[in-house]
C-alpha positions in Angstrom: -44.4 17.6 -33.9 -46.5 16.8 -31.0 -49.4 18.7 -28.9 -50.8 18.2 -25.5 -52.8 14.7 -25.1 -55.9 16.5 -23.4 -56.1 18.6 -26.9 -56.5 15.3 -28.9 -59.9 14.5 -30.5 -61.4 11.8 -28.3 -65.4 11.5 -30.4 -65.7 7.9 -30.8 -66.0 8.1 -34.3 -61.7 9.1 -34.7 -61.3 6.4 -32.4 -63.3 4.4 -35.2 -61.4 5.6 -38.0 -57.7 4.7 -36.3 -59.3 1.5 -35.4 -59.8 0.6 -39.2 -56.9 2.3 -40.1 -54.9 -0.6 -37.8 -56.7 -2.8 -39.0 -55.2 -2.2 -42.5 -51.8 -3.9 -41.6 -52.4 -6.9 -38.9 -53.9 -9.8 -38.5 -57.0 -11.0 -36.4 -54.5 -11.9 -33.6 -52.6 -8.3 -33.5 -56.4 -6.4 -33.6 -57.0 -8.6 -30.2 -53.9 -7.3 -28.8 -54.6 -3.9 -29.6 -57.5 -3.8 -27.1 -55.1 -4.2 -24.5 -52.1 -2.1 -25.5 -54.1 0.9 -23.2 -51.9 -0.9 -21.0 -48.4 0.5 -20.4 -47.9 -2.7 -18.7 -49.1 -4.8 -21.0 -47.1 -2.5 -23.3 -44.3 -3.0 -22.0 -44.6 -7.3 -22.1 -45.1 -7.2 -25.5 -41.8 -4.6 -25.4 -39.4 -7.0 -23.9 -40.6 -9.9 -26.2 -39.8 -8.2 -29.2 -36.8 -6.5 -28.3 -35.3 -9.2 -27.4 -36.2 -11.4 -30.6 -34.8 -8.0 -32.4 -31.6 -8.7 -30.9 -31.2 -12.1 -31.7 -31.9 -10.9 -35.4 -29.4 -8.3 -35.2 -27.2 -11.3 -33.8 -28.3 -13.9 -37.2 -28.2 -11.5 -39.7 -25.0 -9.3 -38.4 -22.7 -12.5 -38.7 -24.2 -13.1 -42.2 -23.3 -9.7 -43.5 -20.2 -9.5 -42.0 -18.9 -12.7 -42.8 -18.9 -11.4 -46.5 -18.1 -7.7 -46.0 -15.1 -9.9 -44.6 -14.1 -10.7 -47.9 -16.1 -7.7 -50.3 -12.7 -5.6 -51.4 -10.9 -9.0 -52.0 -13.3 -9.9 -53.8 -14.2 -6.9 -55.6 -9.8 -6.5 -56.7 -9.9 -10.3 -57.4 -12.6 -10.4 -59.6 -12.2 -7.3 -61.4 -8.1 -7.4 -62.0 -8.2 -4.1 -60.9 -7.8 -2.8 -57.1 -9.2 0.7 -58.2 -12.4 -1.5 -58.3 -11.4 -3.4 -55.0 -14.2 -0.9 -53.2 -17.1 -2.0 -55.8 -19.0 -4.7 -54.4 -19.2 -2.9 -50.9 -20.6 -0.2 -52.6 -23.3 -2.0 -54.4 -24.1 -3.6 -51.6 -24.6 0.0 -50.2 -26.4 0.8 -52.4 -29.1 -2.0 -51.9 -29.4 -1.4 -48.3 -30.1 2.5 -49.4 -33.0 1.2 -51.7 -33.7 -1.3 -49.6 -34.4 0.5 -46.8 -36.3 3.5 -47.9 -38.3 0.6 -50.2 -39.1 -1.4 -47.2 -39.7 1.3 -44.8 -42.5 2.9 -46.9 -43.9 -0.6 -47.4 -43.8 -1.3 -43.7 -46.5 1.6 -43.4 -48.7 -0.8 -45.5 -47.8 -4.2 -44.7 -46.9 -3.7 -41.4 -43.1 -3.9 -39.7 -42.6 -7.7 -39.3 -44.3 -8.2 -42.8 -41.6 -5.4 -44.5 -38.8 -6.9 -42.5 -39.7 -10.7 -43.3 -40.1 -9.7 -47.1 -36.8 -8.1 -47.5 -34.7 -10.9 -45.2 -36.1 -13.5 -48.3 -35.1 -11.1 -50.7 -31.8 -10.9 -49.4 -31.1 -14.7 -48.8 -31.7 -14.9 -52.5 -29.2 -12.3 -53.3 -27.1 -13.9 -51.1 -27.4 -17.4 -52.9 -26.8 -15.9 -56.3 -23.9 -13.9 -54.6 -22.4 -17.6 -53.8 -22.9 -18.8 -57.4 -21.7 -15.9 -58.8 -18.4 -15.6 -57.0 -17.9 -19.1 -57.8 -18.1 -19.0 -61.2 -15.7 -15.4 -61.0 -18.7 -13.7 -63.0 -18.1 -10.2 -61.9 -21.3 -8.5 -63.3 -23.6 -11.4 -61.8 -21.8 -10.4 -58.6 -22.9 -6.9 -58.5 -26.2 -7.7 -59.4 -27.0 -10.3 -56.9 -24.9 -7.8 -54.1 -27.2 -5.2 -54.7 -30.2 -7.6 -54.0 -28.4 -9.1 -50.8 -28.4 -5.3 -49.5 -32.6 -5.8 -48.9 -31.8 -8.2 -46.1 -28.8 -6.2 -44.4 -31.2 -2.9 -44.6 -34.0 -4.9 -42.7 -31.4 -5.7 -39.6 -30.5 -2.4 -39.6 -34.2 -1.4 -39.8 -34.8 -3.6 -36.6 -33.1 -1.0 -34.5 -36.6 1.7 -35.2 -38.9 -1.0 -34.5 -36.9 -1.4 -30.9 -37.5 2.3 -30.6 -41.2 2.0 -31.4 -42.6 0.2 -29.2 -40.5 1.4 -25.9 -41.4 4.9 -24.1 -38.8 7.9 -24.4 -37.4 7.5 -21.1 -35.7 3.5 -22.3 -36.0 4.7 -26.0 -32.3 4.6 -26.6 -31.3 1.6 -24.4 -34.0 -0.5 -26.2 -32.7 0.5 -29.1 -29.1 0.1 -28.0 -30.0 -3.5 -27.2 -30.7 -4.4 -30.6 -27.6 -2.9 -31.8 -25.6 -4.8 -29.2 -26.9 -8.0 -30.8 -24.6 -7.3 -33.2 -21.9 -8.4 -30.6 -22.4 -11.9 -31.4 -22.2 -11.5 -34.9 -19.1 -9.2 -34.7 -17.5 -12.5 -33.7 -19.1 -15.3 -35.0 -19.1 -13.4 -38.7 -15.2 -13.5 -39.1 -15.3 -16.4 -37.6 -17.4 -18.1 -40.3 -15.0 -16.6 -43.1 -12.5 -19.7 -43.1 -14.8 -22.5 -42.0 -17.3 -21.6 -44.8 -14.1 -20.9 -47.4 -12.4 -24.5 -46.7 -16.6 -26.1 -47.3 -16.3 -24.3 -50.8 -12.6 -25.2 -51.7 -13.8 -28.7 -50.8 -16.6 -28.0 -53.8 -14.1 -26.9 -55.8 -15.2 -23.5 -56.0 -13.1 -20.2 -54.9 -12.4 -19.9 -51.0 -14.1 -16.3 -51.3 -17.4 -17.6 -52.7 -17.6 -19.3 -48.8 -18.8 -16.3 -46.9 -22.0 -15.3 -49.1 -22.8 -19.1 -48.0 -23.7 -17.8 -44.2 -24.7 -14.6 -45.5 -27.6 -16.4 -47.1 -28.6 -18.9 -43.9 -28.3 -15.6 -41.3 -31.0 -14.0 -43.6 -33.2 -16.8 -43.9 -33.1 -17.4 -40.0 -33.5 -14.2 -39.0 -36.5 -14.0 -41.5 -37.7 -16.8 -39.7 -37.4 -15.8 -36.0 -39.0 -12.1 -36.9 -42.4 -14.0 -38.4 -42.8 -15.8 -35.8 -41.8 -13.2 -32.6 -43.1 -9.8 -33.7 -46.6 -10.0 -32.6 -48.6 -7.9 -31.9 -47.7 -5.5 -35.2 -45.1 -2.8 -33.5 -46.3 0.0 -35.2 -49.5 -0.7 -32.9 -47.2 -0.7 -29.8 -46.1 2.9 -31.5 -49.6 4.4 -31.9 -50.6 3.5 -28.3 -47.2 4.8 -26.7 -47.5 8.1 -28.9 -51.1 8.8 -27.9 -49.8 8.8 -23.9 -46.9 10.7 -24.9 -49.0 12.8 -26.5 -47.9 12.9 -30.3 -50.4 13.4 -33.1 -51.2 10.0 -35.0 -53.3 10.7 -37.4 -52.1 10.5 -41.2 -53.0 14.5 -41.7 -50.6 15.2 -39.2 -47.8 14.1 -41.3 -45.4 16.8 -42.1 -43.5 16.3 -45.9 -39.7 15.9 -46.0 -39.1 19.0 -47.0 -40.7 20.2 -43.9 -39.4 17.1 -41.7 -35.5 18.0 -43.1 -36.3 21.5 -41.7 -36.3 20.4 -38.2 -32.9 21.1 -36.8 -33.3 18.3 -34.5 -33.9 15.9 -37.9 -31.2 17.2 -39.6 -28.7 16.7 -36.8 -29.8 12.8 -36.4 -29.7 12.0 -40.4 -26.1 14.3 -40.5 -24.5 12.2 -37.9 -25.7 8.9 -38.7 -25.0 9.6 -42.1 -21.3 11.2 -41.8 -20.4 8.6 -39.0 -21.5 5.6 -41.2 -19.7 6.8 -44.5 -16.2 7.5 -42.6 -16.6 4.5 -40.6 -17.4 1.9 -44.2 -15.0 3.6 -46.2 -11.8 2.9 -43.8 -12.9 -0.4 -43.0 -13.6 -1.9 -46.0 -10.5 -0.3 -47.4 -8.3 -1.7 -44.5 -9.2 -5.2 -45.4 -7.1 -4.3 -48.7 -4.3 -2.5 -46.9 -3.8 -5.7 -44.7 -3.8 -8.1 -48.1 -1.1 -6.0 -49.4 1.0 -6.2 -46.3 0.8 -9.9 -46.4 -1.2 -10.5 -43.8 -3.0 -14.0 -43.7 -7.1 -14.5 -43.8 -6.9 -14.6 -40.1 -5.3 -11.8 -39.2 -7.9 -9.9 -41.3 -10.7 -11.6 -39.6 -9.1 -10.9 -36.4 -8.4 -7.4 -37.7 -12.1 -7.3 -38.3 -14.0 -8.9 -35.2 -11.9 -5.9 -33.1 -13.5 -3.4 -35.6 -16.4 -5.2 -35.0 -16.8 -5.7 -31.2 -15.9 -2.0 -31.1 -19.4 -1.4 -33.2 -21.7 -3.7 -31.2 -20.0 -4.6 -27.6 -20.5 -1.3 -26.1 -24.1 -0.5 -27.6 -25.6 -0.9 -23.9 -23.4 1.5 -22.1 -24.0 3.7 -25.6 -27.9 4.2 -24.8 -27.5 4.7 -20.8 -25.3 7.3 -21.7 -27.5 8.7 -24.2 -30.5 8.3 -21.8 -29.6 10.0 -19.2 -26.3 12.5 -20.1 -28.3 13.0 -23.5 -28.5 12.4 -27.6 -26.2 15.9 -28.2 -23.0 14.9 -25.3 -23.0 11.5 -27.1 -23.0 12.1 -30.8 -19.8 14.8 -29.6 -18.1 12.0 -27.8 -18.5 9.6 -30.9 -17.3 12.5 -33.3 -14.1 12.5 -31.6 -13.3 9.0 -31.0 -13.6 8.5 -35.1 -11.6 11.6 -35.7 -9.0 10.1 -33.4 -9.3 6.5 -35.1 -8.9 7.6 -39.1 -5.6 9.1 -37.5 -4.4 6.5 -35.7 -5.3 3.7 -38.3 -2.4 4.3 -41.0 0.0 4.9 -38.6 1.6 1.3 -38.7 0.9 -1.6 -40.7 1.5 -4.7 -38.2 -1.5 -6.6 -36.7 -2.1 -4.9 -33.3 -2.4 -1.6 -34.1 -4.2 -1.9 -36.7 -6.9 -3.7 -34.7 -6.9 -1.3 -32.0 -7.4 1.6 -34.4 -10.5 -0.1 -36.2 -11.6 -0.8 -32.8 -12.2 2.7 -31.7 -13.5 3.5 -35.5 -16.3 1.0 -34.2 -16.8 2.4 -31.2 -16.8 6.2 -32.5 -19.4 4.6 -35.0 -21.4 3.2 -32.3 -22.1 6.3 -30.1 -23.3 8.0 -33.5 -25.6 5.5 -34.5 -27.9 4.9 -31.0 -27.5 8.7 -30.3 -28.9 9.6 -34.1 -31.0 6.9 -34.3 -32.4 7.9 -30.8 -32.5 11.5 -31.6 -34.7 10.5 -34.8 -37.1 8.7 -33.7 -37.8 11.4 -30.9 -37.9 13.8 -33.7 -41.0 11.9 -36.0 -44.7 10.8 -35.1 -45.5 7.8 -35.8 -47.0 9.2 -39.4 -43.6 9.9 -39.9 -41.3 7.2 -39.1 -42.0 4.9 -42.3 -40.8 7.8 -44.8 -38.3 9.4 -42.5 -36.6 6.4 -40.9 -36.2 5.1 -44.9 -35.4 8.3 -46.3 -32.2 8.2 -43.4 -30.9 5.1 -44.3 -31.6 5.5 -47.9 -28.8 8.6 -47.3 -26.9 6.2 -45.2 -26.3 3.7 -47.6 -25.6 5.9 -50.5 -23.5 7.8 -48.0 -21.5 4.8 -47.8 -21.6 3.3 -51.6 -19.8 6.8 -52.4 -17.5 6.3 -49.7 -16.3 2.8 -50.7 -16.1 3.5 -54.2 -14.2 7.0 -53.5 -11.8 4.9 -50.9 -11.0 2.2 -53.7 -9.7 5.5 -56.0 -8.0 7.0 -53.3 -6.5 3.4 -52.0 -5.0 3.2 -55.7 -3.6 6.3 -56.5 -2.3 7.5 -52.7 -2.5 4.9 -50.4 -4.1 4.3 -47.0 -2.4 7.0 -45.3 -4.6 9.3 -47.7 -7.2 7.4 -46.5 -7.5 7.7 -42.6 -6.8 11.7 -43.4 -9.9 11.6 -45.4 -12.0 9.9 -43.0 -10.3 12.5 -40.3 -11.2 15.9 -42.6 -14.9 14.1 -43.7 -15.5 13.4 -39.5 -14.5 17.2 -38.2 -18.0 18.6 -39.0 -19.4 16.5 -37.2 -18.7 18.3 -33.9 -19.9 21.6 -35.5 -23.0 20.0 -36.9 -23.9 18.5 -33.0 -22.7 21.9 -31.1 -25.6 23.6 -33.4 -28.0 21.5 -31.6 -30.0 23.5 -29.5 -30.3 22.7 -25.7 -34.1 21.1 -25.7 -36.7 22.2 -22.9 -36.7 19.9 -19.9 -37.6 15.9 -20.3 -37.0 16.5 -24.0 -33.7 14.2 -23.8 -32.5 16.0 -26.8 -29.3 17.3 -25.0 
């Protein structure tokens, strides 16, 4: 929703009332800032210092939760007896990030971003702790409870990717974003990597080589919890206002449409589809595959290595992701991304040994990445800044679940047909993704929509 700037109230006394309305979520220091945040150039300082402290959080907390989503189906057909359940803990997980995200994001609207994303990081470094305990001790139920408190910090990393978008202009929006996702890079590697050092630490405890993941899980959190209370200043949702009022997008509260009204929007409903179906296809297959490689004998490594191709496919390429989606648009890249995931749940169960495996989880990654900055990109184009809080949640409170469902539907299908069954799934749950991104319509010039 957005109207010409020149049609904007400008009496001092709405100027007033924004003013106070700020001053609701930040400090002293962040009100000072504000003055100046008239300022695309100063706008654009602040910008570049929080975009890149986002991607070194993406970087922290990425190799955390990967390191034990490394490990999540062994754990989960280990701990259980049962390898119908092998899916389980990935999808409690999922299910925390869902809550976690739509929680946090409607709190962010109070407390501010970097005060929503700092609270859930400590949240989740404490469900990662118990996590460790838990799958020390092989108490299953503890496990699932303390996973499903770990998902508040993944859901803030992911969250980090909006606040990139906030506080950069339309024209970089999706290769600011895109930045922060390619922080993941470094965690695509170091993650895995951290899977046998941290098992050998706990086996040298005395505890379970599994338990050694949740171990870095926990210290990504509490770092990246640490590096976003210090850098995010001023408050980005200040940033937002000030770039939304040039752009000329409505800020005020009343201009809020409801999600009924917001999931009406055909340009809403193609971001959330294609974030959401890309996400569910690309968690179920890969948590499954973990599985599918345990049962063909392959050795922790191989998985890891199996896993940091997957990986590098989600996170290496995020860059050339947003230029694309900057300047050949959100619609042409969301098409390109459905088909390379089509083309990887086919490829995957075609052969069992070690190298293709990889390369097919690579392109799953990859497919998932041109979904995810396109969407996300699309979305926040879509929502004033009134909106993003509830709408940004809401999406990866579908995400999440989107995902729980899938790894707990892939652990029934992985016991009773196999992983072949699987990457056909992932192929028939992927194809409507092309139809759902051809129904875009073509936006009016500068909208970047297409």
């Amino acid at each position: 929703m957005s109207v010409d700037a020149s049609s904007l109230p400008t009496e001092p006394s709405e100027e007033a009332a924004h003013a106070a309305a700020s001053q609701a979520v930040v400090g002293p220091a962040s009100q000072a800032a504000g003055a100046a945040l008239t300022d695309p150039a100063v706008r654009a300082r602040y910008a570049r210092g929080i975009t890149r402290a986002l991607f070194v959080s993406q970087s922290l907390g990425t190799a955390g939760s990967i390191a034990a989503t490394t490990v999540a189906a062994i754990v989960g057909a280990e701990l259980s007896g049962r390898d119908s359940l092998a899916g389980l803990p990935s999808a409690v997980v999922q299910i925390g990030v869902a809550v976690g995200a739509y929680f946090w994001s409607r709190r962010s609207d109070k407390m501010g971003r970097r005060g929503a994303l700092v609270a859930a990081l400590l949240t989740g470094m404490v469900g990662a702790t118990m996590s460790l305990f838990a799958v020390a001790s092989g108490n299953f139920p503890l496990v699932l409870i303390a996973l499903f408190i770990t998902g508040s910090g993944n859901s803030a990393v992911q969250l980090g990717r909006f606040v990139a978008a906030e506080v950069n202009p339309r024209a970089r929006r999706a290769r600011a974003l895109s930045s922060v996702v390619f922080g993941g890079t470094i965690g695509s590697v170091v993650g895995p990597a951290l899977v046998g050092p941290t098992g050998r630490l706990v086996e040298g405890w005395g505890w379970s080589e599994i338990a050694g993941p949740y171990l870095a899980t926990g210290v990504g959190y509490l770092l990246t919890a640490v590096l976003l209370f210090l850098a995010l200043r001023p408050e980005p949702r200040l940033i937002g206002e000030a770039i939304a009022f040039d752009e000329g997008t409505v800020v005020r509260k009343d201009s809020a449409r409801s999600l009924r009204q917001l999931l009406s929007d055909t340009a809403v409903r193609t971001a959330v589809a294609s974030v959401v179906l890309a996400h569910m296809v690309m968690v179920g297959l890969m948590q499954m595959t973990s599985l599918h490689m345990h049962q063909h004998a392959h050795s922790l490594a191989n998985i890891s290595f199996v896993f940091s191709s997957h990986t590098l496919g989600m996170y290496a390429f995020s860059t050339v992701a947003g230029w694309m989606t900057d300047k050949w648009g959100r619609r042409r890249v969301l098409g390109i991304g459905a088909i390379i995931i089509i083309a990887a749940c086919l490829l995957a169960p075609l052969s069992p040994h070690l190298l293709p495996v990889a390369f097919a989880l690579f392109l799953l990654g990859l497919g998932w990445n041109f979904c995810y900055v396109a969407g996300s990109a699309l979305l926040t184009d879509a929502l004033t800044p009134a909106e993003k809080g509830r709408m940004q949640g809401f999406n990866d409170l579908l995400v999440g679940g989107a995902a729980a469902s899938a790894t707990i539907i892939g652990g029934l299908i992985m016991a009773n047909a196999g992983y072949l069954a699987m990457g056909l799934a992932g192929a028939a749950v992927s194809a409507p993704l092309l139809f759902i991104v051809a129904r875009l319509p073509r936006p009016t010039a500068g909208a970047a929509l297409d």
